[in-house]
C-alpha positions as CSV (number, residue, x, y, z in Angstrom):
1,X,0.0,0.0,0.0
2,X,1.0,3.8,-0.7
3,X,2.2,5.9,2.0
4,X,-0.4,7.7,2.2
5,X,0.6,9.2,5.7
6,X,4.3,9.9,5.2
7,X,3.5,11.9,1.9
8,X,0.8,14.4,3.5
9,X,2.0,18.0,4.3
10,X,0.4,21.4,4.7
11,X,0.6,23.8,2.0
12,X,0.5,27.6,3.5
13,X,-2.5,29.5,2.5
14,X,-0.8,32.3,0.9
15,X,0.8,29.4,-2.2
16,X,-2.8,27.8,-2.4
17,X,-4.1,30.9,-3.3
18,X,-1.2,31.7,-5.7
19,X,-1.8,28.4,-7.1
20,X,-5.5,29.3,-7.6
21,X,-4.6,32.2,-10.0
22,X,-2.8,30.0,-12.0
23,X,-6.3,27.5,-12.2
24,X,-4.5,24.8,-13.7
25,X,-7.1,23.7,-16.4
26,X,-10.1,23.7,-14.4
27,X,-14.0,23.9,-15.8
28,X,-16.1,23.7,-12.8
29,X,-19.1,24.7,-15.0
30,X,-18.5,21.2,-15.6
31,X,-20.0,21.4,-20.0
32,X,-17.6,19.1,-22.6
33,X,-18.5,22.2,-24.8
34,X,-15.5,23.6,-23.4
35,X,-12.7,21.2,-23.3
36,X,-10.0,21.2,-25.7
37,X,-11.1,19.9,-29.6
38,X,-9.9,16.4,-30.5
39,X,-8.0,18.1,-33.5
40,X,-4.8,19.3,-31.1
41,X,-2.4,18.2,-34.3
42,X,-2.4,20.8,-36.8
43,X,-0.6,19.8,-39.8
44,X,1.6,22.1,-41.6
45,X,0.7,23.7,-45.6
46,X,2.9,25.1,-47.9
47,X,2.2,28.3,-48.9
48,X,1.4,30.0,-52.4
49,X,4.0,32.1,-53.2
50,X,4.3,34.3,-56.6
51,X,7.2,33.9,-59.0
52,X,9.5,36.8,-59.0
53,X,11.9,37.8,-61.8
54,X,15.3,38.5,-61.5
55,X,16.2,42.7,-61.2
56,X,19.7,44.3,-61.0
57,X,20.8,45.2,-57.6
58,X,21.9,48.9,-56.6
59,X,22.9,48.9,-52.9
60,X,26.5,48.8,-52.0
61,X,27.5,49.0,-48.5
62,X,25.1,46.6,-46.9
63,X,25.8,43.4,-45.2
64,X,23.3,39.8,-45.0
65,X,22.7,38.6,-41.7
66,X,25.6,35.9,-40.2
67,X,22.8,33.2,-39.6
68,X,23.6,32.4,-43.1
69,X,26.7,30.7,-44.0
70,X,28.0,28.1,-46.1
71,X,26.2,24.2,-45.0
72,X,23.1,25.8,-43.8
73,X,20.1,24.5,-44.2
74,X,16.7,26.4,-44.9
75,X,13.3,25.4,-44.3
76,X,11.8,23.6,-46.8
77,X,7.8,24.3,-48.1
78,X,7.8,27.7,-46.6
79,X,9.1,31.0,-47.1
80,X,13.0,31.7,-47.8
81,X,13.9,35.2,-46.4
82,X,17.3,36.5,-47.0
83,X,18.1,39.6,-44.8
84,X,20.7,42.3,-43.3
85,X,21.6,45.7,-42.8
86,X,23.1,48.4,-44.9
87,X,24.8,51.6,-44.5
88,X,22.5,54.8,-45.2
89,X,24.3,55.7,-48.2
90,X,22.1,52.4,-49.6
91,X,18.7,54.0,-48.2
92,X,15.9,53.1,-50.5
93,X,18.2,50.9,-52.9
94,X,17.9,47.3,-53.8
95,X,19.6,44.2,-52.6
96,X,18.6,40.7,-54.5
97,X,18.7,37.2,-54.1
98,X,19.0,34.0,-55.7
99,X,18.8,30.4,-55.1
100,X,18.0,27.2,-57.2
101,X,16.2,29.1,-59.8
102,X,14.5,31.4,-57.2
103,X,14.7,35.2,-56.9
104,X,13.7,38.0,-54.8
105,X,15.0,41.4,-53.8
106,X,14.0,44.0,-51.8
107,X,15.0,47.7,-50.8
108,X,16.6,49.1,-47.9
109,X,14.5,50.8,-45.2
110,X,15.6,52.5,-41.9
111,X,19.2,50.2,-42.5
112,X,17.6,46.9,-43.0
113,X,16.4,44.8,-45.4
114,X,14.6,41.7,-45.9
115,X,14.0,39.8,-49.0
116,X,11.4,36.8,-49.9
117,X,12.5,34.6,-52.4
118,X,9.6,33.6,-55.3
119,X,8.6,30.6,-54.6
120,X,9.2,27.1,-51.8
121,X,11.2,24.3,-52.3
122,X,11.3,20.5,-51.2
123,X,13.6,18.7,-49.8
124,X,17.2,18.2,-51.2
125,X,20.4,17.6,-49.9
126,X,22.3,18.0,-52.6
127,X,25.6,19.5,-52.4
128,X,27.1,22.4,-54.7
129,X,24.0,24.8,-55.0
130,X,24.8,28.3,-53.4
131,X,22.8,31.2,-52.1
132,X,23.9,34.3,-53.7
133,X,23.2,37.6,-52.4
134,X,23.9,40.5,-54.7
135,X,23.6,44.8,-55.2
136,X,25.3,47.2,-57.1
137,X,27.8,45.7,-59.6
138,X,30.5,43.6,-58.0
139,X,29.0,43.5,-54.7
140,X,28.0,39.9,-53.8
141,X,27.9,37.0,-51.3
142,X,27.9,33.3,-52.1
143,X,26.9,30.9,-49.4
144,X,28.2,27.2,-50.5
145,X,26.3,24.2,-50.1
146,X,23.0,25.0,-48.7
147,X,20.6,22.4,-48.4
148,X,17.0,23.0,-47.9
149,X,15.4,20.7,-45.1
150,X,13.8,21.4,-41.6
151,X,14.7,23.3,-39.3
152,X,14.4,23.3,-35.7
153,X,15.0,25.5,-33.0
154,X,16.3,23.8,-29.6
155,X,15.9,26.3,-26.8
156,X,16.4,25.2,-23.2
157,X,19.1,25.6,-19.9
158,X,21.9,23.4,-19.0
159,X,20.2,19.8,-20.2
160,X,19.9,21.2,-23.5
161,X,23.6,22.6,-22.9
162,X,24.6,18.9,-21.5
163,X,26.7,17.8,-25.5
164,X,26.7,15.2,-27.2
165,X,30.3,13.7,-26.2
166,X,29.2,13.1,-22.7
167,X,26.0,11.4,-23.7
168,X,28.5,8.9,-25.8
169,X,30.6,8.5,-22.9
170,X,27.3,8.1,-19.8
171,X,25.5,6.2,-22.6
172,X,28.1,3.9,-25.0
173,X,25.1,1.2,-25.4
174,X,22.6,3.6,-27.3
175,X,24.2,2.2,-30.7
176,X,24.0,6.0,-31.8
177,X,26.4,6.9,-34.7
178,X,28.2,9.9,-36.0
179,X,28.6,9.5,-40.2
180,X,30.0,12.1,-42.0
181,X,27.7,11.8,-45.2
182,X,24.7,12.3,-43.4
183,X,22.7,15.9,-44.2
184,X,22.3,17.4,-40.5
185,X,23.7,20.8,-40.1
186,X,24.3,22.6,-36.5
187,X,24.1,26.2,-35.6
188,X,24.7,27.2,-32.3
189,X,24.5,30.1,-31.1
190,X,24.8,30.3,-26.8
191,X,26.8,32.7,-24.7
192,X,29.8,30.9,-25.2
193,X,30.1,31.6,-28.9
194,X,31.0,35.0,-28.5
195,X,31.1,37.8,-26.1
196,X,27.8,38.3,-25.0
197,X,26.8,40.2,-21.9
198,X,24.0,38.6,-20.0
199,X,24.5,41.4,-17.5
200,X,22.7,44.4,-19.8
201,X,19.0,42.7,-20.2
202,X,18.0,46.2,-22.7
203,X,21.0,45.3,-25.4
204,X,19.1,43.8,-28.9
205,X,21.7,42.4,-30.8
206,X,21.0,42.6,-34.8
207,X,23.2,39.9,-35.4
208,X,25.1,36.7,-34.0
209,X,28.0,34.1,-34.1
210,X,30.8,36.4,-33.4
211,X,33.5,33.9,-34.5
212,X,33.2,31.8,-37.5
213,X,33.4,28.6,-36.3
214,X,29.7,28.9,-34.9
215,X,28.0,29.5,-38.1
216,X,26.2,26.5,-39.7
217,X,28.5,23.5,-39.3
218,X,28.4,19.7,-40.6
219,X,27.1,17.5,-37.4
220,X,29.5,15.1,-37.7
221,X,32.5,17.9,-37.0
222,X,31.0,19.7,-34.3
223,X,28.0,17.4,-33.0
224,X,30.3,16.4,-30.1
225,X,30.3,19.5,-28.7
226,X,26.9,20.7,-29.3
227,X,23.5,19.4,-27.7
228,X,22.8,15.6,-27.2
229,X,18.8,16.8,-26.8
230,X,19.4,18.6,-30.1
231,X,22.0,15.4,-32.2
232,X,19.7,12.8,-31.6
233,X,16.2,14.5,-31.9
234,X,17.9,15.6,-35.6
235,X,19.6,11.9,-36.0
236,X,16.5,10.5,-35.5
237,X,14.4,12.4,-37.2
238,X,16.9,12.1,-40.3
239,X,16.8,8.2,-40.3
240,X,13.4,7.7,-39.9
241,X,13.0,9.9,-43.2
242,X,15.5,7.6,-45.1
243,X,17.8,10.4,-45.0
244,X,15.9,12.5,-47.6
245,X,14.7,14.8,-45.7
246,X,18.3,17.0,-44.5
247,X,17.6,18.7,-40.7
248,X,19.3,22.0,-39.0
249,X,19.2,22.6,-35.7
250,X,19.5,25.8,-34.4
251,X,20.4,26.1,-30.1
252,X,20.0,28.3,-28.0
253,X,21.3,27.5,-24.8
254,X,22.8,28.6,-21.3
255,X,23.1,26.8,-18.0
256,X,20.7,28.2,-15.4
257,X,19.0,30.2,-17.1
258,X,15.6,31.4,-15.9
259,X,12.3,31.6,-18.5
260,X,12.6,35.5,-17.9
261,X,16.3,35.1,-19.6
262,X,14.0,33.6,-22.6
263,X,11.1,36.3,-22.8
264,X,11.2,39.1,-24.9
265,X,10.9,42.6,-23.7
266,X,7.1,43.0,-24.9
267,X,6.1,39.7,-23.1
268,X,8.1,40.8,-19.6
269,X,6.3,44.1,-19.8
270,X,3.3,42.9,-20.3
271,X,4.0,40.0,-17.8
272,X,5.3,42.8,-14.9
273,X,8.6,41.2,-14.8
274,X,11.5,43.5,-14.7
275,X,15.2,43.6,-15.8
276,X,16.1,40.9,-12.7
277,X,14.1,38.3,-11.4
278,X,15.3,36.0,-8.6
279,X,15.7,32.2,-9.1
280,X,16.9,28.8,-7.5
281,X,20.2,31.0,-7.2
282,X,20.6,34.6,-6.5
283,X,18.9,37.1,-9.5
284,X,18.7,36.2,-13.1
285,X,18.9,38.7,-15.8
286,X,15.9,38.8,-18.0
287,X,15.3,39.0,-21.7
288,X,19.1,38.7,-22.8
289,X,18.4,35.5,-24.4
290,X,15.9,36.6,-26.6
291,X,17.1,39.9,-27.5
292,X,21.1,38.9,-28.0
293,X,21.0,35.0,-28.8
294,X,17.4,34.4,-30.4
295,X,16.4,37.9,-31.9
296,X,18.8,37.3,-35.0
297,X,17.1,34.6,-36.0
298,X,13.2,36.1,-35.9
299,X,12.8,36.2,-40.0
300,X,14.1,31.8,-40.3
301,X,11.9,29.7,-40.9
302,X,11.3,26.4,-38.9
303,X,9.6,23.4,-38.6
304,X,9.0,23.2,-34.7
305,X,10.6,23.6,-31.1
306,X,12.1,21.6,-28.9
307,X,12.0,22.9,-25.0
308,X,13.8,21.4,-22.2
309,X,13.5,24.3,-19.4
310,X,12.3,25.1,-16.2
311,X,14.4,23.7,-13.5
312,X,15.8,27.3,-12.7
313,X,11.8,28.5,-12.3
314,X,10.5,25.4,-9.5
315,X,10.8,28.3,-6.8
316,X,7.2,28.5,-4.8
317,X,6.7,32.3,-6.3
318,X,7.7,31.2,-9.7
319,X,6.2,27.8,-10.7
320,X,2.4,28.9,-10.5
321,X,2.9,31.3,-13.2
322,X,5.4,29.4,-15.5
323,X,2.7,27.8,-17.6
324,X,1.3,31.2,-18.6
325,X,4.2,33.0,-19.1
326,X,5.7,30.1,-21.3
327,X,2.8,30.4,-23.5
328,X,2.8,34.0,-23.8
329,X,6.7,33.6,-24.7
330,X,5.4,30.4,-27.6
331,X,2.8,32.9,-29.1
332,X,5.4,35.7,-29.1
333,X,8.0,33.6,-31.1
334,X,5.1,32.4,-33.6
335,X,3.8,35.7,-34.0
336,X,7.5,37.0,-34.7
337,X,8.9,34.4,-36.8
338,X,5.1,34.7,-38.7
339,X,5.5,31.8,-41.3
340,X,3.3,30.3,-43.3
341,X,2.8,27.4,-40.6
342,X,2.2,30.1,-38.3
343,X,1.2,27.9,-35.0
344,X,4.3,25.0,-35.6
345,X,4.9,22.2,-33.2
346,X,6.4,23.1,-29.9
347,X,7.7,19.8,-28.7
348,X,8.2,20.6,-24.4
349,X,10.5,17.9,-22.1
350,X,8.7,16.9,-19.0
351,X,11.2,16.4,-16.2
352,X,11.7,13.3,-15.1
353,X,12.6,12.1,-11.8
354,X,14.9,13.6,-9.4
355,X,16.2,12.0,-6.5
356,X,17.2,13.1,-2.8
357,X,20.9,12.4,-1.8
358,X,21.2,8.8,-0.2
359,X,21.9,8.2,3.4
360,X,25.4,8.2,4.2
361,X,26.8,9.7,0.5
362,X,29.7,12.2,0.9
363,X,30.4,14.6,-1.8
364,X,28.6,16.6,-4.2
365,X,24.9,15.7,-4.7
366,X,23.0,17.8,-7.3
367,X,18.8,18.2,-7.0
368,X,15.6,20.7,-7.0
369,X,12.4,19.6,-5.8
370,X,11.2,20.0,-9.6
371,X,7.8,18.2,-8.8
372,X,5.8,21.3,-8.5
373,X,7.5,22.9,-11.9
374,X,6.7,19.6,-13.4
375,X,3.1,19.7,-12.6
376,X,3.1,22.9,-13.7
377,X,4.7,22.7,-16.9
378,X,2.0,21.1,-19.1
379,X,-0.4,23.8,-18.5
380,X,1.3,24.8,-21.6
381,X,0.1,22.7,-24.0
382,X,-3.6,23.7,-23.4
383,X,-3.0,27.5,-23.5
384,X,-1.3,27.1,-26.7
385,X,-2.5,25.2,-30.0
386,X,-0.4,22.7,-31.2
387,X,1.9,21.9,-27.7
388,X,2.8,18.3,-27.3
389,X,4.4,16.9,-23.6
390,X,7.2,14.5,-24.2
391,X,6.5,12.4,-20.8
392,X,9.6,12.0,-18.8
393,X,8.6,9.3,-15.8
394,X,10.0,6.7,-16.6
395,X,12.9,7.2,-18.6
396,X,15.6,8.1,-15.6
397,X,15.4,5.8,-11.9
398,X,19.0,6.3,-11.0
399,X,18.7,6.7,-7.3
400,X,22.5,6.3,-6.8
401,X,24.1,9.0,-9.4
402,X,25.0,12.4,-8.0
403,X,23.5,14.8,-10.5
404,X,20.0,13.6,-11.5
405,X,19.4,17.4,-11.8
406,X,21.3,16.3,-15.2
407,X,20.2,12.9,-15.9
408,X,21.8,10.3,-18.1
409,X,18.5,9.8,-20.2
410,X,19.2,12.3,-23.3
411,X,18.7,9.5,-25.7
412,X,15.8,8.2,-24.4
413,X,13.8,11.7,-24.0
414,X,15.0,12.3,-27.5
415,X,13.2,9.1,-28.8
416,X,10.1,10.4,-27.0
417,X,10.6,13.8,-28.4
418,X,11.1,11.7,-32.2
419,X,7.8,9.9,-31.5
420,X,5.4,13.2,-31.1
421,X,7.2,14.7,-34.2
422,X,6.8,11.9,-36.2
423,X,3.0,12.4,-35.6
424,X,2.7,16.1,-36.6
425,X,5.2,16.7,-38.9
426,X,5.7,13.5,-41.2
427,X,2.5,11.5,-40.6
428,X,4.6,8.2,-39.5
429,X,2.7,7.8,-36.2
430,X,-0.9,9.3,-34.5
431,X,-0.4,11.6,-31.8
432,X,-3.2,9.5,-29.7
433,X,-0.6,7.0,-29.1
434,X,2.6,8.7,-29.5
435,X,2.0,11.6,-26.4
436,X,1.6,10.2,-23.0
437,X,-2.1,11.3,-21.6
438,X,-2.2,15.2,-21.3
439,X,-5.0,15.9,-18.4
440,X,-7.2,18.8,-20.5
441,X,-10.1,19.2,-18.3
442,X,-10.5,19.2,-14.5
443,X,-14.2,19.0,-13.1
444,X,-15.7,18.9,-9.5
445,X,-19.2,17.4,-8.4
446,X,-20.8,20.2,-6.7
447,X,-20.9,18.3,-3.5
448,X,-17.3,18.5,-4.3
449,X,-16.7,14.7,-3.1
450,X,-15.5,13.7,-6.5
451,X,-13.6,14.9,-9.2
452,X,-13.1,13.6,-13.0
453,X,-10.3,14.4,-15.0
454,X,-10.3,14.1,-18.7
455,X,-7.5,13.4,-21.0
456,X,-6.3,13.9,-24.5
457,X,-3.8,11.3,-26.2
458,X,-5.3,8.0,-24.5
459,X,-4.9,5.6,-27.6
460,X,-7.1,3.1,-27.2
461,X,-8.0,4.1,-23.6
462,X,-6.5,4.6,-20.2
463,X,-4.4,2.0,-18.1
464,X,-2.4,1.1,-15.4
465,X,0.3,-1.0,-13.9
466,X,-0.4,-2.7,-10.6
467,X,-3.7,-3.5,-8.5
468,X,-4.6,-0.5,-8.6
469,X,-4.4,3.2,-9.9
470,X,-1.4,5.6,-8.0
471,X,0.6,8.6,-8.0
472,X,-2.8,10.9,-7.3
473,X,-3.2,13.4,-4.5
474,X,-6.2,15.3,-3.6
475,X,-5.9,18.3,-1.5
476,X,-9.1,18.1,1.1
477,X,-8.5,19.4,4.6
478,X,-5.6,21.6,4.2
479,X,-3.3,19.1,3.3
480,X,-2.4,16.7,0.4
481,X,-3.2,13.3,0.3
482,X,-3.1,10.1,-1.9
483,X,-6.2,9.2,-3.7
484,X,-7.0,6.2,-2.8
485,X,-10.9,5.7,-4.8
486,X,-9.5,6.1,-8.3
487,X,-11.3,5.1,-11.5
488,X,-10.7,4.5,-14.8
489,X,-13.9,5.7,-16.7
490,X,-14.7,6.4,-20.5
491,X,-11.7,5.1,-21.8
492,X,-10.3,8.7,-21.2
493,X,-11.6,9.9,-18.0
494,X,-10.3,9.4,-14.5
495,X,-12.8,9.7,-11.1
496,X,-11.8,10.2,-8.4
497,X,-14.2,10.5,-5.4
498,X,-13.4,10.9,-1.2
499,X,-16.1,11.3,2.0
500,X,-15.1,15.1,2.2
501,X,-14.7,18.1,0.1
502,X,-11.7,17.8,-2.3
503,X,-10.6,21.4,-3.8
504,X,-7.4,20.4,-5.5
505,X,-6.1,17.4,-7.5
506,X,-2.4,16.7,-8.9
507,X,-0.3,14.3,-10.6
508,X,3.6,13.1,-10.6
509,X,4.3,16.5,-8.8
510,X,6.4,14.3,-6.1
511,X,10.0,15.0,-7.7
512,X,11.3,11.3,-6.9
513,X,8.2,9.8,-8.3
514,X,8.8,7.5,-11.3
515,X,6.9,5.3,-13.5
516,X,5.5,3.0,-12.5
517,X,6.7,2.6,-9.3
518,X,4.9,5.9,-7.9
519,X,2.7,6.8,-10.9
520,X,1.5,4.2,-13.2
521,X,-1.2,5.7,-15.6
522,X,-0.7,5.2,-19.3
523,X,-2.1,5.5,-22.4
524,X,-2.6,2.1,-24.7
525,X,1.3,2.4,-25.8
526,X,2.2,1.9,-22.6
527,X,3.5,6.0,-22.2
528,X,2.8,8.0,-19.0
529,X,0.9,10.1,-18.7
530,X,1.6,14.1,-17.7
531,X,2.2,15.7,-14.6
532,X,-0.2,18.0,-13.4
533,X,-2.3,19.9,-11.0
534,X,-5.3,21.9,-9.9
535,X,-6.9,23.7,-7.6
536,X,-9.6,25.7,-7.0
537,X,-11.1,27.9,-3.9
């Protein structure tokens, strides 16, 4: 049996009603009218773009953007934008563009440009086409051997950060290989690729990659040093496709790093936050992220997101309002980049468990309680369309290694991660059975002695390890307890009913919980479901 006794404790009054504001996904007026529409996937169109002829370029003192280079890869079935800045002397003149039998051009404005190219293309990694940028007579840049794939942008703290040639070394039996003819290109672009100030939150920086050796490189000469989140979410993605289908990654990336650090400067005003925020340690510097690491890339187009983040935000004042401010930061990027496939996948990490030190360990011992964050987190994907959870509770139960903070599980959350964009993007897989169970609607009987929670990506229904149902709490009496009376109903619906008021209900927000010794709901594929929680007054 649980211990149900042992794992009670009092939450003070003034984080219940913090935790209120936040409302997890609650609908006490109790109506399916409102839950979230079985369609959550929405599939990506290429857009109709006009043919453009080719025109003579006039500017002369302008200069394209360093996020391209030679081996870069753009995004394929969507628009191609070229873009820089110029001098004024080139005020109101022309800049063009070609590549693979596309043009475009556009004129200088208030120092920048931005050209779209007259037409999409498909896939191709071929080698030996080049993207030329051109004005006034002799004036040009080539950029060699640009494929046209998809793109993705991975964006998290230091698990993104964690590279690829420790993952080889913590995990040699993953069979993962590094071949030098395969079509995966790596841009990365974090505070260690040049001399950016994280200290000055106001500085927008119009361009990146200070040093050449972090524009777009080959994976197989610089994978080692780059993300293991971001290799092997591209690897896979690139086999599963046969290798047709070439893949950039694009990371941004910095160790401790709060979701302020991430924000823009319109979403922090409109959020209240100010130039510092405090975190797990000391203050963080907001918006630097964005405005120095991210903000050069606003105009490239992608195919989705990958986001592994949150550990620096599982502090009691900051977790109840991560889910909001993460989505406000997700509609911000969409709206900015503004592509065709304006709302593109967003594929978030849930964190998996975390353990306590062991009795009797000397030396360093890394952990956060990141229970609540993780309950928190997947708020997210119901306050923003297309937002997929790649469930996290079972793939790290390591009690005896030091830093679980930073566990050895890359490959395995990256296979998760392959699974949901396998489902949107290339229609190998149904999201119903490739998402663990995401808990969309929250509703209490008016006597308020039961509670049924309703889930999205069940498969064929609901199901659990064991004799019975676990890793529930209710929160009834001023304190959190295990649900004990727990139901599977509907194929899709959880009960769960108690002889006194319940006012809150949460899921996996232990941090040492793991699947399935603590939590054991799953969906028909045998994937865990979601963290989460709610409460109400």
């Amino acid at each position: 049996m649980k211990k149900s006794i042992t794992r009670m404790f009092v939450i003070p009054m003034v984080l219940i009603l913090t935790i209120s504001a936040l409302a997890g996904c609650s609908n006490n007026a109790g109506s399916d009218d409102d839950l979230q529409p079985y369609n959550y996937v929405i599939k990506r169109e290429k857009p109709v773009i006009e043919a453009q002829e080719p025109v003579e370029g006039t500017a002369a003192n302008f200069k394209v953007s360093k996020v391209f280079s030679d081996n870069m890869v753009l995004q394929r079935d969507e628009y191609i934008r070229i873009y820089g800045t110029a001098d004024a002397s080139d005020e109101g003149k022309i800049v063009t563009a070609s590549f693979k039998g596309l043009h475009g051009s556009a004129t200088v404005e208030n120092g920048r440009w931005l050209i779209t190219l007259g037409g999409t293309l498909p896939a191709s990694k071929e080698l030996g086409h080049s993207l030329i940028v051109s004005g006034a007579d002799g004036v040009s840049y080539e950029f060699k051997d640009v494929l046209v794939g998809d793109v993705f942008w991975i964006v998290g703290q230091s698990n993104i950060q964690y590279n690829l040639g420790t993952m080889l070394a913590e995990q040699p039996d993953t069979g993962l290989e590094l071949n030098k003819d395969d079509a995966i290109r790596v841009c990365i672009n974090n505070p260690q690729s040049g001399k950016f100030n994280g200290s000055d939150a106001t500085t927008v920086y119009e361009d990146c990659m200070l040093h050449a050796r972090n524009a777009w490189q080959k994976a197989y000469n610089y994978a080692k040093s780059g993300s293991a989140i971001g290799y092997t979410f591209a690897k896979n993605i690139y086999d599963a496709n046969n290798g047709e289908i070439p893949i950039g990654i694009i990371t941004f990336e910095c160790a401790g790093a709060a979701l302020s650090a991430f924000m823009p400067p319109e979403v922090c005003e409109e959020k209240g936050i100010g130039l510092t925020q405090s975190k797990v340690l000391g203050e963080s510097t907001t918006r630097w992220i964005w405005n120095q690491l991210m903000y050069p890339f606003r105009h490239m187009t992608i195919s989705g997101l990958v986001w592994y983040q949150g550990e620096s935000d599982c502090l009691n004042h900051l977790y109840p309002i991560y889910a909001e401010n993460l989505a406000a930061t997700f509609e911000f990027y969409r709206d900015t980049i503004n592509q065709n496939y304006h709302d593109f996948p967003i594929f978030v990490v849930e964190f998996p468990s975390i353990y306590t030190v062991p009795a009797g360990t000397k030396g360093d011992w890394a952990f956060l309680n990141l229970g609540n964050i993780r309950g928190a987190i997947s708020k997210v994907a119901l306050l923003c369309d297309n937002v997929f959870m790649a469930a996290g509770s079972d793939v790290w139960k390591d009690k005896k290694y030091w830093n679980s903070l930073h566990p050895k599980c890359k490959f395995e959350q990256s296979k998760r991660l392959l699974d949901l964009a396998l489902s949107v993007l290339y229609d190998k897989s149904d999201m119903e059975y490739s998402e663990g169970p995401v808990a969309i609607n929250v509703k209490y009987a008016s006597n308020k002695k039961s509670v049924t929670i309703i889930y999205r990506s069940v498969g064929d229904g609901l199901k659990y390890e064991g004799d019975k149902i676990i890793g529930f709490q209710i929160y009834t009496k001023g304190m959190w307890m295990d649900a004990e009376d727990v139901t599977i109903v509907d194929n899709n619906k959880i009960v769960i009913k108690y002889d006194y008021n319940i006012s809150g209900v949460r899921y996996n927000c232990l941090a040492e919980d793991s699947y399935p010794e603590e939590v054991n709901l799953s969906n028909s594929s045998g994937i865990p479901a979601v963290a989460f929680y709610d409460i109400v007054e």
